[in-house]
C-alpha positions as CSV (number, residue, x, y, z in Angstrom):
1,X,122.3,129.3,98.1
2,X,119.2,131.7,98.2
3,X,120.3,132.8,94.3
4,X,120.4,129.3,93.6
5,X,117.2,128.2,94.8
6,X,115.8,131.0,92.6
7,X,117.5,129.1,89.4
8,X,116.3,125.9,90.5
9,X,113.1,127.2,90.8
10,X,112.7,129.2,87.6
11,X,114.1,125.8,85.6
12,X,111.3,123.7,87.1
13,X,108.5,126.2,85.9
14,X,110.4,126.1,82.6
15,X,110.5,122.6,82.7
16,X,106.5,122.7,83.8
17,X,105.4,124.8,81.5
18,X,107.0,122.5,78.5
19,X,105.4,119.9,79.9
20,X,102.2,121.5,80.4
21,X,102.4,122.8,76.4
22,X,103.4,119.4,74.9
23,X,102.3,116.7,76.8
24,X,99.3,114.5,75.9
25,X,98.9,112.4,79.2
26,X,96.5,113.3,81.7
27,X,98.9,112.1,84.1
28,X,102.1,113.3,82.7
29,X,100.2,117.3,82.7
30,X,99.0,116.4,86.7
31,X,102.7,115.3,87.1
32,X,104.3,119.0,85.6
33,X,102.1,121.2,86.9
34,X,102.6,119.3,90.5
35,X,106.1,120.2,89.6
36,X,104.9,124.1,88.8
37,X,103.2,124.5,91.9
38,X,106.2,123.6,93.9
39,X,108.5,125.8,91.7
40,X,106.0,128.9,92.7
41,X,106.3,127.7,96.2
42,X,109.8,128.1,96.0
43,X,110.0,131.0,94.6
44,X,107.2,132.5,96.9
45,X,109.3,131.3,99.9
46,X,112.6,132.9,98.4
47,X,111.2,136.3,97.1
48,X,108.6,137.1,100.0
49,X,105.7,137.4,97.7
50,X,102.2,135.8,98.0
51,X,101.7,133.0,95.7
52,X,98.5,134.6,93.9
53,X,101.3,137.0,93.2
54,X,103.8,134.8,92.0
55,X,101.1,132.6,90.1
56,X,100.3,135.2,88.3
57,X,103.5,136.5,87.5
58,X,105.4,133.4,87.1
59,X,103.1,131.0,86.2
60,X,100.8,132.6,83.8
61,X,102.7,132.2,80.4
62,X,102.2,129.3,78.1
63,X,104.0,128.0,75.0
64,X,107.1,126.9,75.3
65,X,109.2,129.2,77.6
66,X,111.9,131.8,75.7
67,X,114.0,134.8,76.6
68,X,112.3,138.4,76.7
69,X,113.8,140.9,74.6
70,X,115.5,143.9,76.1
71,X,116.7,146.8,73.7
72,X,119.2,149.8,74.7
73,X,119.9,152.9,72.3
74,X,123.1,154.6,72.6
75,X,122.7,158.1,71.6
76,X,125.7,160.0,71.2
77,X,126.2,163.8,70.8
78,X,130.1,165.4,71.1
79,X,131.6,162.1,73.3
80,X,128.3,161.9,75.9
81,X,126.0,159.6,75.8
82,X,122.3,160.1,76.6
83,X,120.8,158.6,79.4
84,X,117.1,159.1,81.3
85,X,116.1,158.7,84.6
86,X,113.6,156.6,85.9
87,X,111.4,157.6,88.2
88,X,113.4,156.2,91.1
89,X,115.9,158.5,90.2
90,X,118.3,156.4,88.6
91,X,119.5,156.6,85.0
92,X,119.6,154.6,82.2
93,X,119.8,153.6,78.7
94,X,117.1,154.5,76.7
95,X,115.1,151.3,75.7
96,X,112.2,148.4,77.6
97,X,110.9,145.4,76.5
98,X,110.2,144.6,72.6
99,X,106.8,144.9,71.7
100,X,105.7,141.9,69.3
101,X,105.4,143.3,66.6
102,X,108.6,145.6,66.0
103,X,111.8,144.5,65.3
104,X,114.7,145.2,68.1
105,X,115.7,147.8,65.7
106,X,112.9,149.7,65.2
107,X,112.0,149.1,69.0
108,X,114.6,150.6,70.2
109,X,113.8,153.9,68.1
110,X,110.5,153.5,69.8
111,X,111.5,153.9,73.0
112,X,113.9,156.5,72.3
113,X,111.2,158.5,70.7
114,X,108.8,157.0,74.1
115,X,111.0,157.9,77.2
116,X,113.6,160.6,75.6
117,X,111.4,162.6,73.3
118,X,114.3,161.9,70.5
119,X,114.7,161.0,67.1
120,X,117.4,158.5,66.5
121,X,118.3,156.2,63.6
122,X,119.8,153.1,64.4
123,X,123.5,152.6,63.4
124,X,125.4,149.8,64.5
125,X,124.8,146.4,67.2
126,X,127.2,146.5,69.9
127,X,126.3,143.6,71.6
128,X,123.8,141.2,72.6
129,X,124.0,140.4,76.2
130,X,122.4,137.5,78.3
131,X,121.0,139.9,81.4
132,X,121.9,137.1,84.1
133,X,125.6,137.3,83.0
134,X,126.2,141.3,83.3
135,X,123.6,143.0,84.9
136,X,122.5,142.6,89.4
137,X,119.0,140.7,90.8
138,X,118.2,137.6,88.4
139,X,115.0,138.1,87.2
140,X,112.0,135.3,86.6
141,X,113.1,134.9,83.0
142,X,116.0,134.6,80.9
143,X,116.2,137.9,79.0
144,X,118.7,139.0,76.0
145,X,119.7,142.5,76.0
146,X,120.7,144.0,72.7
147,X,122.5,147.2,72.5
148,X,122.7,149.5,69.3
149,X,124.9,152.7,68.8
150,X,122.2,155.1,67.1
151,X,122.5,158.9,65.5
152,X,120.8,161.2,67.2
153,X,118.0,163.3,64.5
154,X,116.3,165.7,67.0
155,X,113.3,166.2,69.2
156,X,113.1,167.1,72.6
157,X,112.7,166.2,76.2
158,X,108.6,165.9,77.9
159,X,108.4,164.4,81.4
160,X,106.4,162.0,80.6
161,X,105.3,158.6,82.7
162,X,108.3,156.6,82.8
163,X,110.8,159.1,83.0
164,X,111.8,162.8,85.0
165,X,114.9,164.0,83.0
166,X,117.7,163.3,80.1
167,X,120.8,164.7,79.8
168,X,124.2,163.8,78.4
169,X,126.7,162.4,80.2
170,X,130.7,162.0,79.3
171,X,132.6,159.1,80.9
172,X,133.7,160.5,84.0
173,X,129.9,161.9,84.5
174,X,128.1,158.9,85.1
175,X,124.9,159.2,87.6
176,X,123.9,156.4,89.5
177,X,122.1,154.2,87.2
178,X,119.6,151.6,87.3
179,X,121.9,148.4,86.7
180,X,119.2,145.9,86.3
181,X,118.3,148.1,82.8
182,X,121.8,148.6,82.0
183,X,125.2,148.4,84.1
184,X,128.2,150.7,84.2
185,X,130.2,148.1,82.4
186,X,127.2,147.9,79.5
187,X,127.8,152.2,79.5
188,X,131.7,152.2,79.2
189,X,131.0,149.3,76.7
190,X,129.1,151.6,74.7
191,X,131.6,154.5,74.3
192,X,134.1,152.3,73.0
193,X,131.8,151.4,70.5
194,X,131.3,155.0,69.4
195,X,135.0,155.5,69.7
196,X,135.8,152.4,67.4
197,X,135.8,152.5,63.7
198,X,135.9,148.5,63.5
199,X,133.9,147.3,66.4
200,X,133.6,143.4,67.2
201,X,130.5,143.1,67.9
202,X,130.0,141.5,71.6
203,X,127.6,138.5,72.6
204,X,126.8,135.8,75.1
């Protein structure tokens, strides 16, 4: 029930903010963002958080509401993959949010280059993955999550602000990662990827 209260309240504000973008009627815009403030009531009840926190988190954005863009490289070097932990100790993918004005391609060698000190050119799209659907704790937006398989060109690892260490992991050597960036299944996904000379590319 407490997930689904989330979901109701994260339509609303979607809903809202539509609304609040498109509609002409001084009533109809006091009527959605009525509607807005009860979504960030909601969700301030649900999540624990103050609603000058949740205000400004959740209902700061305008436009109409879309997805936020996720991008994962899979680096490969002898059957490991390389993964980078965050600074809670976890690992993960190399990748973060796209930055407006890159591609998902070329963002994903950005944060390669960013959080593993590599090089990489991008290869081949292994999937593109609706977060909700594969990954734990639903976030305040929808976000897509697109995975490539990428060559590894060189560089090296620098500690650096979002991330402590890299290393290369095989399939039976998988750290505990940081599922809400990518999941065990999204991992093991990409090594058949690697392994697979015709790939299928998966999507939501």
């Amino acid at each position: 029930m407490e997930d689904q209260i989330l979901e109701w309240a994260k339509e609303l504000q979607s809903i809202a903010q539509a609304g609040l973008y498109y509609g002409k009627d001084v009533y109809d815009r006091e009527r959605y963002q009525r509607v807005r403030d009860i979504a960030a009531q909601m969700l301030s009840m649900r999540a624990d958080l103050p609603m000058d926190k949740v205000i400004e988190v959740f209902c700061s954005d305008t436009c109409y509401q879309t997805p936020k863009v996720d991008t994962r490289a899979a680096i490969f070097l002898n059957g490991k993959i390389l993964l980078v932990r965050e600074n809670d100790g976890r690992w993960s993918m190399p990748g973060g949010w796209c930055e407006y004005n890159l591609a998902p391609a070329d963002n994903a060698v950005k944060e390669a280059r960013e959080e593993a000190g590599v090089d990489i050119a991008v290869k081949k799209l292994i999937a593109v993955h609706d977060k909700d659907k594969h990954n734990p704790k639903p976030y305040l937006f929808g976000i897509v999550k697109i995975f490539y398989l990428c060559e590894l060109i060189g560089g090296e690892f620098a500690p650096n602000i979002e991330t402590s260490a890299s290393g290369f992991f095989g399939p039976d050597e998988i750290p505990p990662l940081e599922e809400e960036k990518c999941s065990e299944e999204q991992v093991r996904m990409c090594f058949e990827a690697c392994a697979s000379e015709n790939w299928v590319v998966q999507f939501d």
